[in-house]
C-alpha positions, 0 to 999 in steps of 0.5 A: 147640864151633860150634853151627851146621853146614852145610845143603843145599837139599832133601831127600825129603818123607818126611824131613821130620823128620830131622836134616840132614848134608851130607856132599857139596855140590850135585850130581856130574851136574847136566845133568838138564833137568828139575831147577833146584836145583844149576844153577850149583853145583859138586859138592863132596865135603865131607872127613870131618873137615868132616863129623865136626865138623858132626855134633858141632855138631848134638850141641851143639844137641841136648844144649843144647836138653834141657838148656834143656827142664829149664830152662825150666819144661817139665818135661823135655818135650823134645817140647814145649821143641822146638815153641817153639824152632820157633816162632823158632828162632835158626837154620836149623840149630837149626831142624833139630835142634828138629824132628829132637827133636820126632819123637822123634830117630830118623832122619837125612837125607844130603845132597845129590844124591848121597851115594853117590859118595864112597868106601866107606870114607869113607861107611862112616866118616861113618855109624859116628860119626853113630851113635855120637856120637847113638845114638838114630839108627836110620834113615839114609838118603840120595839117590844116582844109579842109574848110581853105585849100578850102579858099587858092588861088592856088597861096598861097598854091604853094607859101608854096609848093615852100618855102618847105611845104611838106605834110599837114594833113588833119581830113577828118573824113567823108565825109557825111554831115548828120553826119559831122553836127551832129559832128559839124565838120564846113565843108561840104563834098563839102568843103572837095572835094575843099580844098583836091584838091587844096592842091593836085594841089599845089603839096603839099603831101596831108594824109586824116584822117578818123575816124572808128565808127563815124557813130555809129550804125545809120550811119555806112553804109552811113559813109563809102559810101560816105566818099570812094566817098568824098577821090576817087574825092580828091585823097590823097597820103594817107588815115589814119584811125582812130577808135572812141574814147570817153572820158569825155571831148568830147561833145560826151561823153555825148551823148554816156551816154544819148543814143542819140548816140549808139556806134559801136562795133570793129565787126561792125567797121570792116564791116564799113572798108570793105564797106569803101575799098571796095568803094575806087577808088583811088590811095591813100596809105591806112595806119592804123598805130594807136593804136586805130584800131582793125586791123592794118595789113590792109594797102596797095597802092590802087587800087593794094593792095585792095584785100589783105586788103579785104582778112586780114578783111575776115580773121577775120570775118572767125574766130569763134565768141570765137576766135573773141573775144580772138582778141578783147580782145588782141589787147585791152590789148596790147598783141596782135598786128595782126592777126598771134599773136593768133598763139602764145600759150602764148600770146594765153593763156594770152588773156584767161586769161584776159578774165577771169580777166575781164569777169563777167562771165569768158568768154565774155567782155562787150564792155563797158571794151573793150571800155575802154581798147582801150581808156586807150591808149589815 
């Protein structure tokens, strides 16, 4: 039996600790001008046998690594045999099913962009034999494309609920179609609405990505209104956000360079995300659980927490401009996480001293280097 299986290339920071299955390849659209992951890389739907044999694999590991738990001297702790084999794993895929054991082997990840294109039935039987050749899976979740979810008869979608689809992650992005086209994203704000419902009706737990600063400078206001007004008829279990990154690769790295796209700043952001929750009426959990985002202390189940997440934007936008600054400027650098770090005298005179380092002038950075500084993390 192979004891290896294939891996894509991304998955949700919420799946960090799943096991992996790739059961398509790349992306079906891949036209997203904001995106630079599957450009170049033809869309694939693997075959299920393909699929069956990489979840076998992953058996393989995972009973070989409890056998070696017992082996070698760790008593049975399959936790504790699984974060030494992270320290060196022989392999990506080992590294995977070591992670995937030491959180307790509960959840897996379907890759990549868009699972939910392959036929039902196919789908259907991928889920059945994930689950039953490794029972303590619970949770299976995967990404799709609202236009394709929009496609899904509701018998489909409550077929893959029942043969154990949990969640779907869904890039949402904006529910603004002026902007939406611009971004070549190949679905309309009205597809958004149908296929966000119909994956909430089947009863399959439905997160909703947007995308902070898609909007630009032109189209911020506009991008956050009718996005809130886009997820308030969907009604996700949760909201994501995510903030705009561009780098070479993207079609939109070259719009940025001639101008024809002006970039908003973390301060103009952070005005987008106020008008964005303020707008929101839903019962969604609002979570910002990336890297990528200035404030990743607003998160909160609405409408009960909109006030707190509201008071933590207001918290910032009451510093002065300097100590705004020092933020920004720390939380690109990785050395601040939230807002109560600044309260720290050394990671305070830290971020001083980056700005310093990175200035021209000693004491502003241009938005260009704290551009780059978010970007260097993805």
């Amino acid at each position: 039996m192979p004891d290896s299986f294939e891996l894509g290339p991304i998955r949700p920071p919420s799946e960090a600790y799943s096991l992996l299955i790739r059961v398509t390849k790349n992306c079906p659209w891949n036209r997203c001008r904001f995106c630079h992951i599957y450009k170049g890389q033809r869309f694939e739907l693997r075959p299920v046998a393909e699929v069956k044999q990489d979840i076998l694999a992953a058996k393989t590991i995972q009973d070989g690594l409890k056998s070696m738990a017992w082996k070698s001297g760790y008593g049975g702790s399959l936790e504790a045999f699984a974060a030494a084999v992270l320290s060196n794993p022989p392999s990506e895929a080992y590294a995977n099913v070591a992670l995937w054991l030491y959180r307790g082997g509960t959840s897996a990840f379907l890759q990549d962009a868009n699972t939910l294109i392959m036929r039902t039935p196919d789908l259907v039987e991928v889920i059945k034999f994930l689950k039953q050749t490794l029972p303590s899976i619970t949770q299976v979740t995967s990404y799709a494309r609202s236009k394709t979810a929009a496609k899904k008869k509701p018998e489909e979608l409550k077929a893959l609920h029942k043969a154990g689809l949990s969640r779907l992650h869904i890039g949402l992005e904006s529910g603004y179609d002026p902007l939406l086209e611009y971004m070549d994203k190949g679905v309309t704000a009205a597809e958004h609405i149908k296929g966000g419902r119909n994956v909430v009706a089947s009863g399959i737990s439905l997160c909703e990505y947007v995308v902070l600063g898609l909007g630009g400078k032109k189209m911020w206001r506009e991008h956050a209104v009718e996005t809130a007004k886009v997820l308030n008829q969907i009604d996700p279990e949760f909201i994501r956000v995510r903030t705009l990154t561009v780098k070479e690769g993207m079609p939109l790295y070259e719009e940025v360079q001639n101008g024809s796209f002006v970039r908003a700043s973390d301060e103009e952001i952070v005005e987008e995300e106020k008008l964005l929750i303020e707008n929101l009426d839903c019962g969604a959990y609002f979570v910002s659980d990336h890297i990528t985002n200035l404030l990743q202390e607003i998160e909160g189940k609405l409408p009960d927490d909109k006030e707190k997440m509201l008071a933590a934007i207001n918290r910032f936008q009451s510093l002065s401009p300097e100590e705004r600054h020092n933020f920004r400027v720390g939380r690109r650098t990785g050395i601040y996480s939230q807002l109560d770090d600044m309260k720290d005298e050394q990671k305070h005179t830290l971020v001083e001293r980056a700005i310093e380092k990175l200035s021209d002038d000693g004491q502003k950075v241009s938005d260009e280097t704290i551009y780059f500084l978010m970007e260097r993390f993805i």
